[in-house]
N, C-alpha and C positions, 0 to 999 in steps of 0.2 A: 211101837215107837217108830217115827218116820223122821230121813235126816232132809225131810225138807215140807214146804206146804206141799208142795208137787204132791211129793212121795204121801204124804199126809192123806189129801183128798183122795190121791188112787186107789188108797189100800179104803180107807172107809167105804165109797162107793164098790169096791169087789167085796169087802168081806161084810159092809152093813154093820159096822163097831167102829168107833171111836177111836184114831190115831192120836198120839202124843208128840210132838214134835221135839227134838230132839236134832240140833246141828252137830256134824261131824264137827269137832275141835282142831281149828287150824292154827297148829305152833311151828312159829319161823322162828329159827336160831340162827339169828344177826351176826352171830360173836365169828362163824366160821365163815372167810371168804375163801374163793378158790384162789390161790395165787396163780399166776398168768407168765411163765416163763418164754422165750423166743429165743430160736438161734438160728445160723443160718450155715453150715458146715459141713467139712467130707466128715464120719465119722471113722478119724483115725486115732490113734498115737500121739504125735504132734499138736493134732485139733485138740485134745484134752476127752477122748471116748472115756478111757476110763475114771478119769475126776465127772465126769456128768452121769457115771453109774455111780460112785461114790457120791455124788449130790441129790440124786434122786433116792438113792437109800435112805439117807439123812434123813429127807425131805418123807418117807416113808415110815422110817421109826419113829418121826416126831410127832407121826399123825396130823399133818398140814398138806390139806386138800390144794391139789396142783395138778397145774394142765399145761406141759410141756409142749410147746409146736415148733418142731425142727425142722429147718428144710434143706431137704439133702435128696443126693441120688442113690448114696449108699445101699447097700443092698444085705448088707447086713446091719442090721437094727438094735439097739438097744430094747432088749424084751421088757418095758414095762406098761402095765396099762394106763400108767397117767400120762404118757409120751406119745405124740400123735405126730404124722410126719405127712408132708407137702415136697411135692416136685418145686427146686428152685423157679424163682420168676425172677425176671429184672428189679420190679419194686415190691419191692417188703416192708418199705416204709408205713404204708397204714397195719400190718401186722405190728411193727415195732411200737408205732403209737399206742396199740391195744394191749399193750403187754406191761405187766409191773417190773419186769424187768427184761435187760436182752443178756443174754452169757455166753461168755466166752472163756472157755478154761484152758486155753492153750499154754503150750511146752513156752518156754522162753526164748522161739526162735522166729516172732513174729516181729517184723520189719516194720510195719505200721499197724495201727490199728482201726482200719476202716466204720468194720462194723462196730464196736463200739463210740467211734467218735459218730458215726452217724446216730445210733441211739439217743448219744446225748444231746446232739444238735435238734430233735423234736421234741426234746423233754424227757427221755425214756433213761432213768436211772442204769447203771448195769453189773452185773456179775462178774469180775474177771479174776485171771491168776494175777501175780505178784511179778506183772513181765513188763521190761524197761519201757519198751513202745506204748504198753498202755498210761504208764506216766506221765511220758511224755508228753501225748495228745491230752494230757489234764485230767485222770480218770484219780479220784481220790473220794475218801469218804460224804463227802457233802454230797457227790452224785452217783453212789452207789456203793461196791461193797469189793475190797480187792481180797484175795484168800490167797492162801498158803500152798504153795504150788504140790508141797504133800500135803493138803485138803486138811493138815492139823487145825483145829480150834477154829473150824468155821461156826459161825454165831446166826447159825441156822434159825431162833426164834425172831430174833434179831431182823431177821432178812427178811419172816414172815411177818411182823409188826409193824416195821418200816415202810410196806406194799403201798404204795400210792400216798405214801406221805411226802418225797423229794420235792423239793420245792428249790428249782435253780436253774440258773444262764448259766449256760455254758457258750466258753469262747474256746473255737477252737487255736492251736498254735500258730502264730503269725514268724512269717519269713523275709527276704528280700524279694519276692516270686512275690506277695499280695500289694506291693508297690505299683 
């Protein structure tokens, strides 16, 4: 049996009998996509270290294929193999675009929230904690996913089904300063 004519013809002409052709069976399973996370952070305390080991566990027991790209200069790492890391660069903006989501789990002590509102400003749904500044800036279910800053009842399939479904304008916060 040969898994191709190639294969077929060679083995006939060496051994002088008869090949069966026979194709290797090529099965793709559509149903698993890799989800595509982005962040861009020191990892501390604050920055939310431990909620993004706590989300990647999730994301681990659920059996939902993920590829984390963090970009940091930290130097101590989160040990998991679906979590890849990059020295910061000015733009991240086409990483963002690439991403089903961007995350951000920080502590309740951020003042604005840059990177998230710039997410959303390309299209890029996001991940965040339950913190006032991301309110603020319009971060709410229609354009991503806000969690429980003790990471209770996050709706981890939820996160993974929704991947590349958002569909929405985002307007960022107007002031007397856009005048």
């Amino acid at each position: 049996v040969g898994v191709s004519k190639v294969a077929c013809e060679a083995f006939e002409k060496v051994m002088n009998i008869p090949c069966e052709l026979c194709y290797n069976p090529i099965l793709v399973d559509e149903s698993n996509k890799v989800l595509k996370l982005m962040r861009a952070t020191r990892l501390t305390s604050e920055k939310g270290k431990e909620r993004m080991v706590q989300l990647s566990k999730l994301l681990d027991e659920a059996g939902i294929p993920y590829l984390w790209l963090i970009f940091t200069d930290d130097n101590l790492p989160i040990n998991n193999p679906s979590i890849m890391y990059m020295k910061p660069r000015l733009n991240i903006t086409p990483y963002m675009k690439g991403a089903h989501y961007v995350v951000q789990l920080s502590n309740d002590v951020e003042g604005f929230g840059f990177t998230p509102g710039e997410a959303l400003s390309v299209g890029t749904p996001v991940i965040v904690t339950d913190v006032r500044a991301f309110k603020e800036i319009g971060v709410n279910k229609d354009n991503g996913f806000i969690l429980n800053l003790d990471m209770r009842d996050v709706p981890i399939q939820e996160i993974y089904e929704k991947a590349g479904k958002f569909n929405f304008k985002y307007e960022p916060p107007k002031d007397v300063w856009n005048k």
